[in-house]
N, C-alpha and C positions, 0 to 999 in steps of 0.2 A: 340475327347475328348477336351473339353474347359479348361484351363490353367486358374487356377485362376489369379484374376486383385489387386493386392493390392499394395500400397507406406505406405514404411516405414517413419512415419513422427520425427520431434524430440520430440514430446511428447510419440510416442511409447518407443525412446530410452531411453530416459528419465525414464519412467518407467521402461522399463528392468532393467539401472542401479540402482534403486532402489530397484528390486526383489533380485538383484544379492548382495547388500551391506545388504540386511536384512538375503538373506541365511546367506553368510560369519557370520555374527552374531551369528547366534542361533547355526549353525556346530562349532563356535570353544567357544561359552560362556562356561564356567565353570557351573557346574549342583549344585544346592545349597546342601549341604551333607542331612540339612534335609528334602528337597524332595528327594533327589536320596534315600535315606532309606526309607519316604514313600509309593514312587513307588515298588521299591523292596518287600514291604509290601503287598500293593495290588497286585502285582504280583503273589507271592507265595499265598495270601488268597483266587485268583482267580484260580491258578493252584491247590490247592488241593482239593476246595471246586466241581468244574467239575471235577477232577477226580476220586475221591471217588465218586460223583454224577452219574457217565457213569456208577460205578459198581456197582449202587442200593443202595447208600447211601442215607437216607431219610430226610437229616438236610438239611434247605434253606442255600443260601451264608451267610444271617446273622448269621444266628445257627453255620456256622462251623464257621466264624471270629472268632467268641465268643470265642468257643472253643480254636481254637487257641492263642487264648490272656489270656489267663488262666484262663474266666469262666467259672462257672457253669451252665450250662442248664438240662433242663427235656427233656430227647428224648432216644433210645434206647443204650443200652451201647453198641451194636457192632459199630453204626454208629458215637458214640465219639470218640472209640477207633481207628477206620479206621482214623478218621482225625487228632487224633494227632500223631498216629502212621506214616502217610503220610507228616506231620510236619517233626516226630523226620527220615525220611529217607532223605529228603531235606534237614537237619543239615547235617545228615553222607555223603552224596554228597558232599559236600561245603565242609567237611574237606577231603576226597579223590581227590577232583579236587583241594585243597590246596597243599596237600601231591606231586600231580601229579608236579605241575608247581615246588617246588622245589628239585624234584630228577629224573633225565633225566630217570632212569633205575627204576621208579614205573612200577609194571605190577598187572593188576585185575587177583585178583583170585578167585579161586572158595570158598578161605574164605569171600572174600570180598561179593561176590554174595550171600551167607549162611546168612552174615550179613546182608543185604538187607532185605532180608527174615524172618529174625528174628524179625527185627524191625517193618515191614510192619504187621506181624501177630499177633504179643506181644498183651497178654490178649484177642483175640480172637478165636485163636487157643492153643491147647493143649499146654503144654513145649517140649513135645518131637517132636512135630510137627513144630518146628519151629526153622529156620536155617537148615533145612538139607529136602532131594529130597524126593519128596513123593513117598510112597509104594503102594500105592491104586489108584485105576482108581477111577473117579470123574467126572464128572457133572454141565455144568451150565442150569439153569433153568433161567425164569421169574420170577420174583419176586409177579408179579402177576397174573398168571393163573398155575403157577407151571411146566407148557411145558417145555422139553429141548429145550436147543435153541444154545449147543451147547456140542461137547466130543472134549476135548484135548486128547493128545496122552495119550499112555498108560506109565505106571509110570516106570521109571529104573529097 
């Protein structure tokens, strides 16, 4: 096996100490508030807009931005509701993991999970349907050929 052949010259080093004084840089610059908010922004417009989308939600990224910034658009009301609904459950995180960091003895409970639920379902599901453990077996299908494509367990 041949052993590579190379000298470290001082323009290599040179460079390295340049690579090394621009990390240092950017790891400890200060993040300007109003980008670190509109990172956080697109963040969350990204996280909801693919997650809703993975479960057949039919709005493009524009459509659900929108949405979430408090326009109106023309698109179907369950696929609004799903996004602002997956909005207003990302608020209730952010003040649980609030809640969390300032009481050592916070514990999730199964209200807290209920709540989840509530929120995520709010105006597309029943009222009674929401916040509390389903009673009925259920079914995921295709959104377009109609096939099951999948059975969760059976209901409590």
């Amino acid at each position: 096996m041949l052993s590579p052949n190379f000298n470290i010259s001082g323009k290599i080093l040179t460079n390295i100490g340049i690579i090394e004084a621009c990390k240092e840089i950017i790891t400890t610059a200060p993040l300007v508030p109003a980008w670190e908010k509109e990172f956080q922004s697109q963040a969350a417009a990204r996280t909801i807009h693919y997650g809703t989308h993975l479960e057949g939600n039919d709005l493009s990224f524009d459509q659900a931005k929108r949405v979430i910034e408090g326009e109106k658009i023309v698109a179907r009301d369950r696929d609004i509701w799903e996004v602002i609904n997956y909005r207003n459950v990302l608020h209730y995180i952010e003040k649980i993991g609030d809640a969390d960091k300032k009481d050592k003895h916070f514990h999730y409970t199964q209200d807290i999970l209920k709540g989840l639920h509530r929120l995520t379902v709010a105006k597309i599901l029943d009222k009674q349907s929401c916040g509390d453990y389903r009673r009925v077996k259920v079914v995921i299908k295709d959104s377009g050929s109609g096939e099951v494509i999948f059975v969760p367990i059976s209901p409590i």
